[in-house]
C-alpha positions as CSV (number, residue, x, y, z in Angstrom):
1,X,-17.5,49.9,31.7
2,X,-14.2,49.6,30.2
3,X,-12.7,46.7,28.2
4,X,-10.0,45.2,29.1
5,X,-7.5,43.9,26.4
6,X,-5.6,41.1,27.7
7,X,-2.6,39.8,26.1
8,X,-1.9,35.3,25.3
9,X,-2.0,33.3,28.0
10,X,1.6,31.7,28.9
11,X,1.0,27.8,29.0
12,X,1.7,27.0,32.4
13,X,4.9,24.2,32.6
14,X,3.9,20.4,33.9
15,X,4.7,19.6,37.6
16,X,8.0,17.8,38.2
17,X,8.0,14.3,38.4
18,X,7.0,13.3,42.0
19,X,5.2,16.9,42.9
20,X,2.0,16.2,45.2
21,X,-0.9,17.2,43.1
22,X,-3.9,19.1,44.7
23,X,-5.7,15.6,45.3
24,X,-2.6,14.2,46.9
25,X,-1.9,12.1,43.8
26,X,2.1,12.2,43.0
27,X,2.7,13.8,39.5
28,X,3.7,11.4,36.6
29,X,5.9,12.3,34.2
30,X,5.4,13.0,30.7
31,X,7.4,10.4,29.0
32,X,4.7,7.9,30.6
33,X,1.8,10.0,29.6
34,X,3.9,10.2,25.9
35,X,3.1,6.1,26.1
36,X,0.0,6.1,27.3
37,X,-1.4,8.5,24.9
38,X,-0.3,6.7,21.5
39,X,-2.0,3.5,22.6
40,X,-5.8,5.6,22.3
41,X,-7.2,5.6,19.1
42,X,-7.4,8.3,16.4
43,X,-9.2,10.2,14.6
44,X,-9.6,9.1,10.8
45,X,-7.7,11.9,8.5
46,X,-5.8,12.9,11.5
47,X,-1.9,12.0,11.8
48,X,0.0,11.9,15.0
49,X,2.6,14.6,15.4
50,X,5.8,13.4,13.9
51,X,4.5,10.0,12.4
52,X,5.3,8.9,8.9
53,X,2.7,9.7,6.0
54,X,0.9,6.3,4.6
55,X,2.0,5.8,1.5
56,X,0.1,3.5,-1.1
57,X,1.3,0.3,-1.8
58,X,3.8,0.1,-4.6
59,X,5.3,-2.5,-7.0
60,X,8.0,-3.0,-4.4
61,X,5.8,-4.2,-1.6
62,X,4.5,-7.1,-3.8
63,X,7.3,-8.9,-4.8
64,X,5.0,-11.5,-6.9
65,X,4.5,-8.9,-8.9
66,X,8.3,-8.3,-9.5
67,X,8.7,-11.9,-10.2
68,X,5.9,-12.0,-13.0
69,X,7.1,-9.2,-15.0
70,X,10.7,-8.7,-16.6
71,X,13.1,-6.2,-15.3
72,X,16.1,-4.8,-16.9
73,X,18.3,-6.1,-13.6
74,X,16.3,-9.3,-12.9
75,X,15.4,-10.8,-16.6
76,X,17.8,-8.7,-19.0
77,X,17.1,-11.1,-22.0
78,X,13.5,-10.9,-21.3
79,X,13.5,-7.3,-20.4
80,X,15.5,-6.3,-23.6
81,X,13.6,-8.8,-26.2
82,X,10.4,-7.5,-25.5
83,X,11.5,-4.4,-25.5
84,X,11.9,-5.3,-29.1
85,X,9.3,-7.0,-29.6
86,X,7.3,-3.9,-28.9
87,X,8.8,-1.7,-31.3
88,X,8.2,-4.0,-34.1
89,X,4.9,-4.8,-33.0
90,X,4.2,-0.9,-33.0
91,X,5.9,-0.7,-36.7
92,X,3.7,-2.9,-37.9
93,X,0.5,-1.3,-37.0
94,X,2.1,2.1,-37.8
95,X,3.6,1.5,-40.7
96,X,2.0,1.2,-44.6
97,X,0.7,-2.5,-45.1
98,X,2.5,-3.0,-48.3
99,X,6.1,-2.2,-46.3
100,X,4.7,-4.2,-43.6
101,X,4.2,-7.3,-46.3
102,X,7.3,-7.1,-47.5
103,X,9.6,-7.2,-43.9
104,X,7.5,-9.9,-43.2
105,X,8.2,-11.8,-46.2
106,X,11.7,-11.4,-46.2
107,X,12.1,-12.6,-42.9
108,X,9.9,-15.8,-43.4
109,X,11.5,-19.2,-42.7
110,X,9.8,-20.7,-46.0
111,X,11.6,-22.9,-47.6
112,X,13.0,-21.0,-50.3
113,X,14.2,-18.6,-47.7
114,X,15.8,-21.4,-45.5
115,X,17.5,-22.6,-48.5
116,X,19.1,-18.8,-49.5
117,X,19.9,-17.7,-46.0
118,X,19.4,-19.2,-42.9
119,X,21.4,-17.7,-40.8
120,X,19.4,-14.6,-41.3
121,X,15.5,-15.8,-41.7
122,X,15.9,-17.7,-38.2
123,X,16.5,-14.8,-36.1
124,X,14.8,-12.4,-38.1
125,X,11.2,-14.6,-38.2
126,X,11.5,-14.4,-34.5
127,X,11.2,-10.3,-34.1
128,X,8.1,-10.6,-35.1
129,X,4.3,-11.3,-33.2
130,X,2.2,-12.7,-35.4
131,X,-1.1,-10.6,-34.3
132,X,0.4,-7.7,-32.3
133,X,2.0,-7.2,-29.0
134,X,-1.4,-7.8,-27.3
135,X,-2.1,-11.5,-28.9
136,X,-2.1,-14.4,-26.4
137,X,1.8,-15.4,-28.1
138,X,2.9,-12.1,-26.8
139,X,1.7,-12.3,-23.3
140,X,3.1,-15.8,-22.9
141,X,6.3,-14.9,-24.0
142,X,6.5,-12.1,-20.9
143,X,5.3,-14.7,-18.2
144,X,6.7,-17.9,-19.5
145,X,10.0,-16.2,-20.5
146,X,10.4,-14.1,-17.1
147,X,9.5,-17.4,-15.1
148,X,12.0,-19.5,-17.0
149,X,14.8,-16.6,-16.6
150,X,15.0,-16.1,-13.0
151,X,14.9,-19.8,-12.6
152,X,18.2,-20.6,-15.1
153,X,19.4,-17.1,-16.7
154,X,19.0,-15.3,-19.5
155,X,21.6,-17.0,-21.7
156,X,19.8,-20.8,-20.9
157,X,16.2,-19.4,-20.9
158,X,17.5,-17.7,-24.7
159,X,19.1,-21.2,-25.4
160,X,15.8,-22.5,-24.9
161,X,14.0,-20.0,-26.5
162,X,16.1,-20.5,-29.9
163,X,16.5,-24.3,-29.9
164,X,12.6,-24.7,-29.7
165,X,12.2,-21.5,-33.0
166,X,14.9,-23.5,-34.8
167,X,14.4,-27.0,-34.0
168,X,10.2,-26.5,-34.6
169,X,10.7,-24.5,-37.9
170,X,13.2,-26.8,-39.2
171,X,10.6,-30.1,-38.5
172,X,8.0,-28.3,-40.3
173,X,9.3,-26.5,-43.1
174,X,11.7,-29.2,-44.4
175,X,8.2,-32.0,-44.8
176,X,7.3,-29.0,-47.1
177,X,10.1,-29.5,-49.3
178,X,10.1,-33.0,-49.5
179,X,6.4,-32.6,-50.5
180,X,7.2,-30.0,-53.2
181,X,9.9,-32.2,-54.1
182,X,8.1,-35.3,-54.7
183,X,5.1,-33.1,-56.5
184,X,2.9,-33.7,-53.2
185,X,2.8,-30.2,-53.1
186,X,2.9,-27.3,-55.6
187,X,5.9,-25.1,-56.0
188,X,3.8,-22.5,-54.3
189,X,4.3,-23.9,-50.6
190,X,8.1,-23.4,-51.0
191,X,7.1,-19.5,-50.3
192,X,4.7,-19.7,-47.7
193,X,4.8,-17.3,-45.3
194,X,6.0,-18.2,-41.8
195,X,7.4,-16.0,-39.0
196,X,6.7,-15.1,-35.1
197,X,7.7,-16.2,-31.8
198,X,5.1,-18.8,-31.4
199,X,7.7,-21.9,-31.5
200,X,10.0,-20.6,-28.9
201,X,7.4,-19.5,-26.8
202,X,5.9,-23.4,-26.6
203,X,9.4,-24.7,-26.0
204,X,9.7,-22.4,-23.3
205,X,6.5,-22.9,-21.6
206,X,7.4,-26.9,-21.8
207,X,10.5,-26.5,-20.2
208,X,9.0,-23.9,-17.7
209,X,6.5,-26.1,-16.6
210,X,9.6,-29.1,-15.8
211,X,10.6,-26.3,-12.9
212,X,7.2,-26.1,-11.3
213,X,5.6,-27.8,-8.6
214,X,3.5,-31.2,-9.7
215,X,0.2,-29.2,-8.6
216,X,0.9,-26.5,-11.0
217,X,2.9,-28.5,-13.5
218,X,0.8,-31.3,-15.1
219,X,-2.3,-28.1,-15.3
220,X,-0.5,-26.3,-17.4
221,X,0.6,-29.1,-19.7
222,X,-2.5,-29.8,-19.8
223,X,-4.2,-26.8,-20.6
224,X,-1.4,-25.8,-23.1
225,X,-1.3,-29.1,-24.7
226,X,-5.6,-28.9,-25.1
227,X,-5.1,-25.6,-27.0
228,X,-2.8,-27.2,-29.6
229,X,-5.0,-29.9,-30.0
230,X,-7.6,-27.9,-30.4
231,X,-6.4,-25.7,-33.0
232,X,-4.6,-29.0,-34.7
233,X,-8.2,-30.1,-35.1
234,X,-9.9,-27.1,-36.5
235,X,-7.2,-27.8,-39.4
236,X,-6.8,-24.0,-40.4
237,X,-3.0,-23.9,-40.4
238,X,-2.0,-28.1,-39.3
239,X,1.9,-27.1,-40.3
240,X,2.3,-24.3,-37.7
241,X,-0.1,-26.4,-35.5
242,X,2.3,-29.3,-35.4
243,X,5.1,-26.9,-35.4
244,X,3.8,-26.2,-31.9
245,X,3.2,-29.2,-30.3
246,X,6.1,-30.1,-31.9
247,X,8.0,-26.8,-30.1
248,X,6.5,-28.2,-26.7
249,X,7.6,-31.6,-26.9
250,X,11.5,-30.1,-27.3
251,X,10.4,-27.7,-24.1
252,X,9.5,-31.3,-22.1
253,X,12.9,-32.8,-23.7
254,X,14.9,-30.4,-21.9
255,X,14.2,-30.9,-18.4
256,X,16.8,-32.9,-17.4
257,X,18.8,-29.7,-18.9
258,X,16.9,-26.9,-17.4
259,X,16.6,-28.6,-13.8
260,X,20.3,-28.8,-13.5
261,X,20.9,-25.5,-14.7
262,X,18.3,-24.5,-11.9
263,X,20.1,-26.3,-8.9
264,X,23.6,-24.9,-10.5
265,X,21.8,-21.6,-10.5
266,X,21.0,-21.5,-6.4
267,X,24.2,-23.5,-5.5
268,X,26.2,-20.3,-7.0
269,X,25.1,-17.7,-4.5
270,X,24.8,-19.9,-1.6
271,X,28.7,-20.4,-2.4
272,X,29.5,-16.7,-2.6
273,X,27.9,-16.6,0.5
274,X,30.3,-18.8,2.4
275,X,33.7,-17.7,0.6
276,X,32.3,-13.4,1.9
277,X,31.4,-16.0,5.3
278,X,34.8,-17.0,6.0
């Protein structure tokens, strides 16, 4: 008996719309069928012809994560500062300790440095984090700085920033001198060594916490203003300790400020809105 190669079956073409079927049934046509079919379930691992791939969730479809964390477009103050922030921070584990010692020195706010140049100490104590980029200071200053920025701006949240690093340096290093002055104190306490972003990042988290809602608000102040205490009372360093609640206290002082700058903050693109409007 022979075999019988037989070539590929054509696929026979669907009925017209309307054609009697052999059970009498009228034909329906495939757009219908189309519908019907996409409503049955799947399959897991198996994708319906010509539907998008699922992708993974990304930082864009959770925007609270956007609002947490600086962005060059968003927070450019924030965004740029730690960028800063960083680089030092990685200098100074890099780097030789003695060079390290010496940076640090010259840009301490002690008082025989705030007498000699102030302009220069002020900004330069504050491009430093006092225990690395991954100390607590450091990870307030992204949150607390990101969530006062998109709330007022980067030029008021730096305003803030700087008035609470000036103001809180100022209140504690100038006691010193008066101290040292009055022989209180020996000479030695005009050169101790004082620098990091701790002060602005209280003032900021004071003022922060003014632009919050009461449920999260009075928390925080709480919680913050426990720490300080707590670290006032293990009286290891009470000058820096007093600097901070000190730094706070300005942060409270500017609500008034910041919660104006906030409502003239939203008014500004709801009035761009109606001058494109009309």
């Amino acid at each position: 008996m022979e075999r019988t190669a037989t070539g590929p079956a054509t696929a026979a073409s669907p009925p017209l719309a309307g054609t009697p079927l052999p059970d009498g049934a009228p034909a329906v046509p495939a757009q219908e069928l189309a519908g019907l079919l996409d409503g049955m379930p799947r399959q897991r691992g198996i994708e319906a012809p010509g539907s998008a791939p699922v992708q993974a969730p990304s930082a864009a479809s959770r925007p609270w994560l956007r609002h947490l964390l600086p962005t060059p477009a968003g927070t450019p103050f924030t965004f740029a500062y730690a960028a800063v922030l960083a680089v030092t921070s990685l200098f100074a584990s890099l780097a030789d300790p003695g060079l390290v010692h010496s940076l640090h020195q010259a840009s301490s706010t002690d008082v025989a440095h705030l007498l000699r140049a102030p302009a220069l100490v002020l900004p330069a104590s504050a491009l430093w984090v006092a225990g690395g980029i991954v100390s607590p200071y450091a990870v307030a200053f992204v949150l607390v700085l990101t969530g006062l920025e998109r709330r007022t701006g980067g030029a008021r949240a730096a305003c803030v920033f700087l008035t609470g690093h000036v103001l809180a340096t100022l209140a504690t290093e100038v006691p010193v001198g008066l101290a040292v002055l009055f022989g209180h104190l020996p000479v030695s306490s005009l050169h101790r060594l004082d620098y990091g972003i701790s002060f602005g990042v209280a003032a900021s988290t004071g003022a922060l916490a003014g632009l919050l809602a009461p449920w999260l608000r009075w928390p925080l102040l709480t919680l913050v203003t426990g720490m300080l205490l707590d670290d006032l009372a293990a009286f290891q360093d009470p000058m820096t300790n007093w600097g901070h609640l000190i730094a706070l206290t300005i942060g409270v002082a500017c609500w008034p400020l910041v919660r104006r700058w906030q409502r003239t903050g939203a008014a500004a693109p709801r009035a761009r809105a109606a001058v494109s409007a009309g």
